[in-house]
One Martini backbone bead per residue (centre of mass of N, CA, C, O) as a GRO file, in nm:
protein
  384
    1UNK     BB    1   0.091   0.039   0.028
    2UNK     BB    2   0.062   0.368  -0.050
    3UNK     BB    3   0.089   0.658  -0.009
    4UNK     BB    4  -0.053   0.943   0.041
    5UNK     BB    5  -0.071   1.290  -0.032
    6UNK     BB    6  -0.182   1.559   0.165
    7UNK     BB    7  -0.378   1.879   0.172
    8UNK     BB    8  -0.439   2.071   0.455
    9UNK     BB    9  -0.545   2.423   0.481
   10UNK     BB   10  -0.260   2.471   0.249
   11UNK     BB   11  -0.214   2.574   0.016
   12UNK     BB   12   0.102   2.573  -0.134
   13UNK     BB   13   0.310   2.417   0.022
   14UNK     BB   14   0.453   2.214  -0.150
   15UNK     BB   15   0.742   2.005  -0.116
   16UNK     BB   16   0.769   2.125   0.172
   17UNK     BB   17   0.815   2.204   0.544
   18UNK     BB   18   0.780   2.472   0.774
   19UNK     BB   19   0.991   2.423   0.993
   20UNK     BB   20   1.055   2.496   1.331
   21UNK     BB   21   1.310   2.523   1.545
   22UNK     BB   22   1.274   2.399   1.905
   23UNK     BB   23   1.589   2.275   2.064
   24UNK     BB   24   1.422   2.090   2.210
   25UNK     BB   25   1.500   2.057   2.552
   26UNK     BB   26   1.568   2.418   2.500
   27UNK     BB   27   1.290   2.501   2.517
   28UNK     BB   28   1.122   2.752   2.556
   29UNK     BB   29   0.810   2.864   2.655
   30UNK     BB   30   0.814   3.115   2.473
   31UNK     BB   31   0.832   2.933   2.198
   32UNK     BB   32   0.554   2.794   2.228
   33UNK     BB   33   0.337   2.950   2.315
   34UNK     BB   34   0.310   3.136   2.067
   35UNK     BB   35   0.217   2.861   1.881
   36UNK     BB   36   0.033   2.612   2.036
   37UNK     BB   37  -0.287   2.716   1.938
   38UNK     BB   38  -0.231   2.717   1.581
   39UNK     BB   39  -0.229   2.463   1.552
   40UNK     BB   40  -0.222   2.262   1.219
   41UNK     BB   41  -0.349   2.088   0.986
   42UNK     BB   42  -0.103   1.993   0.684
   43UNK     BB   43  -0.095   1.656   0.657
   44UNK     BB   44  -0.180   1.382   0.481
   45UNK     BB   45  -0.118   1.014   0.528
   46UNK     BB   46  -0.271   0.791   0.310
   47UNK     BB   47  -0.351   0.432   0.334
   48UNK     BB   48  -0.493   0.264   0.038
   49UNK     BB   49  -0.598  -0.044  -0.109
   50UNK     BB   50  -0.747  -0.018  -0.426
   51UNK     BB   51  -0.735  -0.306  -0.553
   52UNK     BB   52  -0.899  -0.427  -0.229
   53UNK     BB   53  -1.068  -0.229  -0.069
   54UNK     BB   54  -0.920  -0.151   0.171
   55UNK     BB   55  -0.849  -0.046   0.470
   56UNK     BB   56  -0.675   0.130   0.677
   57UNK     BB   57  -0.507   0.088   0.877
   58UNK     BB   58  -0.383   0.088   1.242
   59UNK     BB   59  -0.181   0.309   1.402
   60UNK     BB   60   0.025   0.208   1.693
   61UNK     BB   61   0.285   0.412   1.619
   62UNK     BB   62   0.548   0.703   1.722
   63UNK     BB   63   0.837   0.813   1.598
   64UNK     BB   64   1.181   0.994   1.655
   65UNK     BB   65   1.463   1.082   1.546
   66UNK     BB   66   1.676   1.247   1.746
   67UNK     BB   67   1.673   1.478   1.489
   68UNK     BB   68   1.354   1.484   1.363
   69UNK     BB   69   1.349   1.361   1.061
   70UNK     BB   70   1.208   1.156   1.152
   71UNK     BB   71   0.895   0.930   1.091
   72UNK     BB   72   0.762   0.651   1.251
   73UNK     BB   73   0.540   0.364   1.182
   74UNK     BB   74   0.310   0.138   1.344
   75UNK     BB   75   0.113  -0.142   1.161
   76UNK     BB   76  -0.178  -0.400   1.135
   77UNK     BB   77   0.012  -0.447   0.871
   78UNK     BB   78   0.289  -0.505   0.945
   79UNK     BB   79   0.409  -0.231   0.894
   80UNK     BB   80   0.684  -0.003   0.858
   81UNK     BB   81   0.692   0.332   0.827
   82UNK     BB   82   0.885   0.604   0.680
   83UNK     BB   83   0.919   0.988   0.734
   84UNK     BB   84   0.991   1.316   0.621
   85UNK     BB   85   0.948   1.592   0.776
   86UNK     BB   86   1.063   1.818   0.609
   87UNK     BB   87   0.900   1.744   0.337
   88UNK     BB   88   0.645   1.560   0.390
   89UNK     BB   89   0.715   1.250   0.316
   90UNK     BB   90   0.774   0.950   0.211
   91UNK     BB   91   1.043   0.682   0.245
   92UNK     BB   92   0.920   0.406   0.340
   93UNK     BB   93   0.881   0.036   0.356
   94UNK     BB   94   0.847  -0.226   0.601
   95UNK     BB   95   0.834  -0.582   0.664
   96UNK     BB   96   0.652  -0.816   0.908
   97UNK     BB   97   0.468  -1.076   0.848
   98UNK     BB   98   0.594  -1.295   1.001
   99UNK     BB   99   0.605  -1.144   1.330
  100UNK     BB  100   0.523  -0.884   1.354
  101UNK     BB  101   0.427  -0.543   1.479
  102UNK     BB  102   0.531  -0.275   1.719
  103UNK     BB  103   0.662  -0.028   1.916
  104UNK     BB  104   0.868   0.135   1.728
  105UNK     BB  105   1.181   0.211   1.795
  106UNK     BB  106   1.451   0.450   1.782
  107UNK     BB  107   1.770   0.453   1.785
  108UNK     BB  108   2.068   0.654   1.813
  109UNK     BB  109   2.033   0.524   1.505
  110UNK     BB  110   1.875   0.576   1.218
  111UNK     BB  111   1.918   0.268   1.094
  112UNK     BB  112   1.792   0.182   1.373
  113UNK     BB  113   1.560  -0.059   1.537
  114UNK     BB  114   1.268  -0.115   1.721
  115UNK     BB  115   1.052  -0.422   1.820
  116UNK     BB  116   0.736  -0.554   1.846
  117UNK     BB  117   0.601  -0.879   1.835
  118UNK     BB  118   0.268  -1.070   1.753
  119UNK     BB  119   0.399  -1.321   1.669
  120UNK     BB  120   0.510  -1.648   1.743
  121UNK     BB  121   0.665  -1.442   1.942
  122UNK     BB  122   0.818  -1.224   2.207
  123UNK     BB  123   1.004  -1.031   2.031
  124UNK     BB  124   1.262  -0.856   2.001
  125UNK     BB  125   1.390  -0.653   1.698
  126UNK     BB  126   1.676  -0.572   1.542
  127UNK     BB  127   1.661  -0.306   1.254
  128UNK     BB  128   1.814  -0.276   0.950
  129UNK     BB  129   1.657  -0.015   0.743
  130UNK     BB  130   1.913  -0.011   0.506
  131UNK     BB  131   1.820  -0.362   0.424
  132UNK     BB  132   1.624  -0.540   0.632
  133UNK     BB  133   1.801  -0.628   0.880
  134UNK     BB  134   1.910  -0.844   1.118
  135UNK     BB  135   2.086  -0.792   1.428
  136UNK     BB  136   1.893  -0.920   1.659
  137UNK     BB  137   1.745  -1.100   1.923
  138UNK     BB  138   1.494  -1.043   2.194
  139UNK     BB  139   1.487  -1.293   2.430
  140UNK     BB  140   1.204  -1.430   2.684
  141UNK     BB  141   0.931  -1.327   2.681
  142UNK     BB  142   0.618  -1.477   2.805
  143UNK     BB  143   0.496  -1.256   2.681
  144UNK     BB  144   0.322  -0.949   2.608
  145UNK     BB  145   0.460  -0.699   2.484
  146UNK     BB  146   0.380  -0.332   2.564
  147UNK     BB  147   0.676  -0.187   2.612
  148UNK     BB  148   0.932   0.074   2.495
  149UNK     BB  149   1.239   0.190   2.645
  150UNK     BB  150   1.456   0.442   2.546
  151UNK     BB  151   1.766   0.541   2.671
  152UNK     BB  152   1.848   0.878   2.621
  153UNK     BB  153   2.235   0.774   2.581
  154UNK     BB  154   2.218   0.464   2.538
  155UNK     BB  155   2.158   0.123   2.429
  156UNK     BB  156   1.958   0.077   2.612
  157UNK     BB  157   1.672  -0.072   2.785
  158UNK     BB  158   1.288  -0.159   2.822
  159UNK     BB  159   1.100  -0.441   2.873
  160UNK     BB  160   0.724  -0.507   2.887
  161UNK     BB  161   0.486  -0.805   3.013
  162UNK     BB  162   0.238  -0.997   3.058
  163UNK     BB  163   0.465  -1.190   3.249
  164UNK     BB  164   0.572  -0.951   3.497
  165UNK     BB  165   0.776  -0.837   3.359
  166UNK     BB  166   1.129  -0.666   3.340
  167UNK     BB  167   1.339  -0.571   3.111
  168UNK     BB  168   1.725  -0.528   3.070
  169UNK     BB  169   1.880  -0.383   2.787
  170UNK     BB  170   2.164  -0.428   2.520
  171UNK     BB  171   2.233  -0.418   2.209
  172UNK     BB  172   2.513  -0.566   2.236
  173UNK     BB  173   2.294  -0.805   2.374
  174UNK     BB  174   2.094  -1.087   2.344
  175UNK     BB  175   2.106  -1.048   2.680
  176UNK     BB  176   1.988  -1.017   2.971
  177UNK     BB  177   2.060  -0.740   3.222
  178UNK     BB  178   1.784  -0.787   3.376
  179UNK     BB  179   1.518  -0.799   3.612
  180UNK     BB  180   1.128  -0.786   3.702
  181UNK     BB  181   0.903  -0.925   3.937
  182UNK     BB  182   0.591  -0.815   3.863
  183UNK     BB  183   0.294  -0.626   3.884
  184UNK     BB  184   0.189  -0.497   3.612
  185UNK     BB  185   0.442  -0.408   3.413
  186UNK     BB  186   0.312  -0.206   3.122
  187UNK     BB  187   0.525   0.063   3.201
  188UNK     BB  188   0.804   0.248   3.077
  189UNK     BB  189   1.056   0.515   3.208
  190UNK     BB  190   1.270   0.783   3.176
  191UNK     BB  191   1.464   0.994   3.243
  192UNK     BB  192   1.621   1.222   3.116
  193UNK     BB  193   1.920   1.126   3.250
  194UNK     BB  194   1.885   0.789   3.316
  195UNK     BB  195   1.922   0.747   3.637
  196UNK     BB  196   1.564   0.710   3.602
  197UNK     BB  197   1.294   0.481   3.632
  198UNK     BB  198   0.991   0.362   3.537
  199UNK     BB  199   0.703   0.200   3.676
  200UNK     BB  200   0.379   0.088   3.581
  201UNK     BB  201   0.084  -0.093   3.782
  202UNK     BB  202  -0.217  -0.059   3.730
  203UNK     BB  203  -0.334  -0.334   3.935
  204UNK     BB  204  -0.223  -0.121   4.214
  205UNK     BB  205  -0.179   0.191   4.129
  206UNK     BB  206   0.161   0.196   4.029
  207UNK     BB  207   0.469   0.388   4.091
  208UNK     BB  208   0.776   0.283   4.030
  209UNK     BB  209   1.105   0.431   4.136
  210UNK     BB  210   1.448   0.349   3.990
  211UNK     BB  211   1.761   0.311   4.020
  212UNK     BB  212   1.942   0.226   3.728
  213UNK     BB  213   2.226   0.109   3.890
  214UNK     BB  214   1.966  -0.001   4.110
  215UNK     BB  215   1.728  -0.210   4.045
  216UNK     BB  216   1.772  -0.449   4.249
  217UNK     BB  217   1.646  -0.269   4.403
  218UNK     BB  218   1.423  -0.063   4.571
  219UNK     BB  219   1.200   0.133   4.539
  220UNK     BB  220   1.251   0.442   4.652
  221UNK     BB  221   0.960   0.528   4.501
  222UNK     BB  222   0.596   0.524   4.578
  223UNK     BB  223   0.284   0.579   4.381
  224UNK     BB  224   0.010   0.624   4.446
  225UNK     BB  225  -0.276   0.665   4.281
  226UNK     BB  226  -0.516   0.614   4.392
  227UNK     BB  227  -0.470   0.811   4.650
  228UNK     BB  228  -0.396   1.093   4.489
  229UNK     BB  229  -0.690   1.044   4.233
  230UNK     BB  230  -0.982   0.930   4.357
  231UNK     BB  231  -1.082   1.266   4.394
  232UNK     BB  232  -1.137   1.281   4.061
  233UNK     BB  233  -1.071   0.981   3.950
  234UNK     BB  234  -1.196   0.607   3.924
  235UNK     BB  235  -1.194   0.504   3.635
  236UNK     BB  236  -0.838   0.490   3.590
  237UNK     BB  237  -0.677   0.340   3.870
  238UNK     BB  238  -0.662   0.020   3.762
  239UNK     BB  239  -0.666   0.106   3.446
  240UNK     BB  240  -0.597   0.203   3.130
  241UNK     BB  241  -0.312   0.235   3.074
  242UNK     BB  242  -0.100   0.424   2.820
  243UNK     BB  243   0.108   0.619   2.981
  244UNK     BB  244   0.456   0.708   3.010
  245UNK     BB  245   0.583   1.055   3.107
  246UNK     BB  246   0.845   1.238   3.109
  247UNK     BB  247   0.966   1.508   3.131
  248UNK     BB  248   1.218   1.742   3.017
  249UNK     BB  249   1.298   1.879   3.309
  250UNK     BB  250   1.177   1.576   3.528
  251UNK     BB  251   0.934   1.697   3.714
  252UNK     BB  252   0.710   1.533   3.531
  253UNK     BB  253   0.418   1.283   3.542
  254UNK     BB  254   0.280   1.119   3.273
  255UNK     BB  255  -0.035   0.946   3.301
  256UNK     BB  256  -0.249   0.800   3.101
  257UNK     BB  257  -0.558   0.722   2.961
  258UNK     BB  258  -0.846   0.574   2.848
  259UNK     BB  259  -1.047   0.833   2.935
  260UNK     BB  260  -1.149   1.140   3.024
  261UNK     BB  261  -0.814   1.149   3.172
  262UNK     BB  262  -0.538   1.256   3.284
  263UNK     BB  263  -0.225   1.215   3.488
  264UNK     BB  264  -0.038   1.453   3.701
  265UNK     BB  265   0.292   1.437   3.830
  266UNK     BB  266   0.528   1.480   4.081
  267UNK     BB  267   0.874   1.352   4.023
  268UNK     BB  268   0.919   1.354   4.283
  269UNK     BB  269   0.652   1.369   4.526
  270UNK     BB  270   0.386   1.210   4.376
  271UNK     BB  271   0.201   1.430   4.339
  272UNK     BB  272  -0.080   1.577   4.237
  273UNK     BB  273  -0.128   1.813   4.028
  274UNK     BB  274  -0.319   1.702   3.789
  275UNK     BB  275  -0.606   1.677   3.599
  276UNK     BB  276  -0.669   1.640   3.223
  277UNK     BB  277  -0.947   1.716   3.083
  278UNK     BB  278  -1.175   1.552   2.874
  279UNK     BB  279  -1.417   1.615   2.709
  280UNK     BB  280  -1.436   1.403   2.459
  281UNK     BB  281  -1.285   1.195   2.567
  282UNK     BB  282  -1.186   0.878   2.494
  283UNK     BB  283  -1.102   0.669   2.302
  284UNK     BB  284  -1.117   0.296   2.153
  285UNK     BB  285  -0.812   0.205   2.271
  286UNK     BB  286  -0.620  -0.048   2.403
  287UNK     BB  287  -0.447  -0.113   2.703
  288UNK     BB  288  -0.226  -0.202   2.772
  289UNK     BB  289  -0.300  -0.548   2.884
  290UNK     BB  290  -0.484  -0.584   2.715
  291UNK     BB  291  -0.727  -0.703   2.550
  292UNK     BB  292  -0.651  -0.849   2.193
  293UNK     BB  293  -0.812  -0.864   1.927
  294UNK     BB  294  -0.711  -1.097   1.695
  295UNK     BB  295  -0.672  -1.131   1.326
  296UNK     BB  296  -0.627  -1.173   0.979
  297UNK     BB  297  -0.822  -0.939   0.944
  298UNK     BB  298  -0.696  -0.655   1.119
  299UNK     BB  299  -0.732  -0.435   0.883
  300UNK     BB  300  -1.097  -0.428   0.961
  301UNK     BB  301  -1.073  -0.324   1.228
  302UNK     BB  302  -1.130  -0.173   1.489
  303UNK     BB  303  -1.002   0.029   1.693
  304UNK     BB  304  -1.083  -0.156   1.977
  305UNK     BB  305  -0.856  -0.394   1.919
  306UNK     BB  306  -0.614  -0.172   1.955
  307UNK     BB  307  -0.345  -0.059   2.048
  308UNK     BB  308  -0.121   0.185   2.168
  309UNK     BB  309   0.146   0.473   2.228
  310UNK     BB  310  -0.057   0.704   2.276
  311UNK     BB  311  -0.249   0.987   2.356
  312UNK     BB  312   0.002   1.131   2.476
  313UNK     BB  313   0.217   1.423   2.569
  314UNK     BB  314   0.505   1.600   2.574
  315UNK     BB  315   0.640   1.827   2.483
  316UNK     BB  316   0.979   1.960   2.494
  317UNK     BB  317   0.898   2.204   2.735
  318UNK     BB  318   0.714   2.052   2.975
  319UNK     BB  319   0.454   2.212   2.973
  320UNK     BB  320   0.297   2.092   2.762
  321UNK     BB  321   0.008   1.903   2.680
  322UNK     BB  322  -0.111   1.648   2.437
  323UNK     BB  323  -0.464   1.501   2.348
  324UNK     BB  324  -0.649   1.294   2.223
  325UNK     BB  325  -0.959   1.214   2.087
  326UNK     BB  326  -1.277   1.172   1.919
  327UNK     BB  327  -1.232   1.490   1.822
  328UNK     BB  328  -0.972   1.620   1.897
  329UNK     BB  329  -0.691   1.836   2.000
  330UNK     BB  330  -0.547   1.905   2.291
  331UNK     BB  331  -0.431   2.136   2.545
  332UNK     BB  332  -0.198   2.205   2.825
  333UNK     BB  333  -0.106   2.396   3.098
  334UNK     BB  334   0.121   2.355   3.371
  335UNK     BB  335   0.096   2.693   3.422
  336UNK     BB  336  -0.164   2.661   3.559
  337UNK     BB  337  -0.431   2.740   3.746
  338UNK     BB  338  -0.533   2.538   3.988
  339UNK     BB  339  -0.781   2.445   4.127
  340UNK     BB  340  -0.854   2.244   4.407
  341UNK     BB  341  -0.993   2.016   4.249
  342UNK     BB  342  -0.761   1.908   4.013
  343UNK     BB  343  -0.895   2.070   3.750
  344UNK     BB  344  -0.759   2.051   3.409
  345UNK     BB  345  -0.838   2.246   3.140
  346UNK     BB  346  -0.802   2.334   2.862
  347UNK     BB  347  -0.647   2.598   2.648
  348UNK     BB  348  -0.684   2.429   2.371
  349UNK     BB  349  -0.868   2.338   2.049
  350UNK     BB  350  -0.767   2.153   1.819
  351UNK     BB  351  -0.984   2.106   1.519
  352UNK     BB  352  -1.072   1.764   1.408
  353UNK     BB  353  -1.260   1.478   1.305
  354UNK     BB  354  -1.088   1.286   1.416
  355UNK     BB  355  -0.940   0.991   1.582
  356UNK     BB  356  -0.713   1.032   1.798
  357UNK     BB  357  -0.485   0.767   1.945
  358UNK     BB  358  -0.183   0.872   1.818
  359UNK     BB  359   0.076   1.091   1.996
  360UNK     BB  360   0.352   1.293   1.861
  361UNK     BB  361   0.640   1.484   1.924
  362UNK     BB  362   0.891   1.674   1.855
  363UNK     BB  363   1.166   1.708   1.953
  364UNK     BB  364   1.321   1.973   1.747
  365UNK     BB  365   1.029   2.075   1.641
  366UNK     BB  366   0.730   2.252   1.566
  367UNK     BB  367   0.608   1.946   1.564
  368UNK     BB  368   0.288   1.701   1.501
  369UNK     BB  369   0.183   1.363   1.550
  370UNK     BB  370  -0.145   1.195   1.417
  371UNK     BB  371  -0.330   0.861   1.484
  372UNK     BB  372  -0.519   0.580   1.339
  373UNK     BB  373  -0.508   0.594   1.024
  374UNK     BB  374  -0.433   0.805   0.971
  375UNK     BB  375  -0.208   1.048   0.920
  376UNK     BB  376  -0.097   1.358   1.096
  377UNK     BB  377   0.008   1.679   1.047
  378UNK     BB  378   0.151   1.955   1.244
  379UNK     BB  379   0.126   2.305   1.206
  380UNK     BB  380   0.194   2.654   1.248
  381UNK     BB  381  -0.012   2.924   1.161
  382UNK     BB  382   0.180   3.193   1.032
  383UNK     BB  383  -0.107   3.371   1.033
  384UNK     BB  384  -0.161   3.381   1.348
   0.00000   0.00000   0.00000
């Protein structure tokens, strides 16, 4: 299946995008408020088997490499494409059919990925894009892989598994360098400096943050999700968790749900910050850990069918969180004032008819990317 490019809103955009970069995690937040507000959907790219009349598969997941110039999505179609940010362009497309794929995502190195396998084992697969050549297989997770959390600045990552594990593992060895055995351990981030990781274990409500060089001792801190936040929502205490993520200046954690809102969260002190709340509502994408019908037909199956990589994220610069919903896309302001009752509405209703279920914002420039079926680039409109 070819992608097809479309122009939306902005006729005459040319041959490439008019991106401007924001400095990536050094970007000051007066530099991306004057711009968060006016984000327009800017490109289209629509990928449909015309042959065969069937519909566009279901886009898993988003992810960007180091330099922001690329991005990668796994599809239900067994597919990762790769797409040119600058130019807005697609550039390639790899095929897992073998395997199947999920959870894609670029190491330090833009012509290596790694994801995680949907078929036949749940081994993670280490691939060189520029030939589509395997060069390691990482075996061990004897359950449904959930998440992939790539080290910020080494080759490790860490990779958790409806198996109660998770495992920390080095590029360069097809050995598990360790792992941990937990309660529904199905989500993990790192933070910025990589020397604290975080792992989220939604059926008991918590997330527990481990020094990254004795991850063997017991975690430093436990956050009770339940008890921080159970008097602004009940629904999506111990359930439903679709993201983990520290902001980039280190001091929040972002803890997504596919309910009417997500969890801020202090990264220090655990305590919650605010809840952010979504007018429209959560996706119909299942929460990582969750059972997920699939089967051969599954490029014909609707959202409620696939997990995603979380449709919420946070900007660059720590300020801002972005997150989709049944139709348009949301921004919260994380220097709003909060209420008493710590809940926080969004600041701005970026506007799309669409159901975004996975959203990944750019390291390095104001662009960010949405996706169900569709992928859609959005980009500041010059004119606002």
């Amino acid at each position: 299946m070819a992608s097809i490019l479309m122009d939306l809103d902005r006729p005459g955009t040319g041959n490439s995008l008019n991106i401007q970069r924001s400095f990536g995690s050094t970007a000051t937040t007066s530099n991306l408020s004057d711009v968060i507000t006016s984000f327009r959907p800017t490109k289209l790219m629509r990928r449909q088997d015309l042959r065969e009349g069937r519909p566009a598969p279901h886009i898993l997941s988003i992810d960007y490499d180091d330099e922001g110039e690329l991005l990668m999505t796994s599809a239900s179609d067994e597919t990762i494409q790769i797409y040119n940010v600058r130019e807005g362009k697609h550039d390639r497309s790899l095929l897992s059919k073998k395997y199947g794929v999920k959870l894609a995502r670029f190491t330090h190195t833009n012509s290596s990925i790694l994801y995680a396998s949907t078929k036949q084992n749940n081994a993670i697969r280490y691939l060189a894009t520029h030939d589509n050549s395997f060069i390691r297989y990482f075996e061990g997770h004897e359950g449904n892989v959930t998440n992939i959390a790539i080290h910020p600045g080494s080759d490790n990552f860490i990779s958790c598994s409806q198996d109660n594990t998770i495992r920390l593992w080095d590029t360069q060895s097809k050995h598990c360098q360790g792992q941990l055995f937990l309660r529904s351990p199905y989500l993990a981030a790192y933070d910025p400096s990589g020397t604290v990781f975080a792992v989220a274990c939604p059926s008991s409500g918590t997330i527990l943050l481990y020094d990254a060089r004795n991850y063997d001792k017991a975690p430093f801190t436990t956050v009770d999700v339940v008890e921080q936040c159970h008097k602004v929502n009940h629904q999506n205490l111990v359930k439903g968790w679709t993201k983990l993520e520290f902001s980039n200046d280190g001091k929040s954690l972002l803890v997504g749900t596919k309910g009417n809102g997500h969890f801020l969260l202090d990264a220090f002190e655990g305590s919650m910050k605010a809840f952010l709340r979504k007018p429209g509502g959560g996706t119909r994408r299942q929460a990582p850990g969750e059972v997920v019908l699939a089967g051969n037909n599954s490029v014909g199956m609707d959202s409620s069918h696939f997990e995603s990589s979380g449709d919420c994220c946070f900007a660059p610069d720590g300020r801002f969180i972005i997150s989709g919903s049944r139709q348009d896309v949301y921004v919260w302001d994380a220097l709003s004032s909060v209420r008493e009752n710590k809940i926080l509405d969004p600041v701005a209703t970026l506007q799309d008819k669409r159901e975004t279920a996975v959203v990944a914002f750019n390291p390095r420039f104001n662009f960010f990317a949405t996706a169900d079926q569709d992928l859609l680039f959005w980009l500041p409109d010059p004119h606002n």
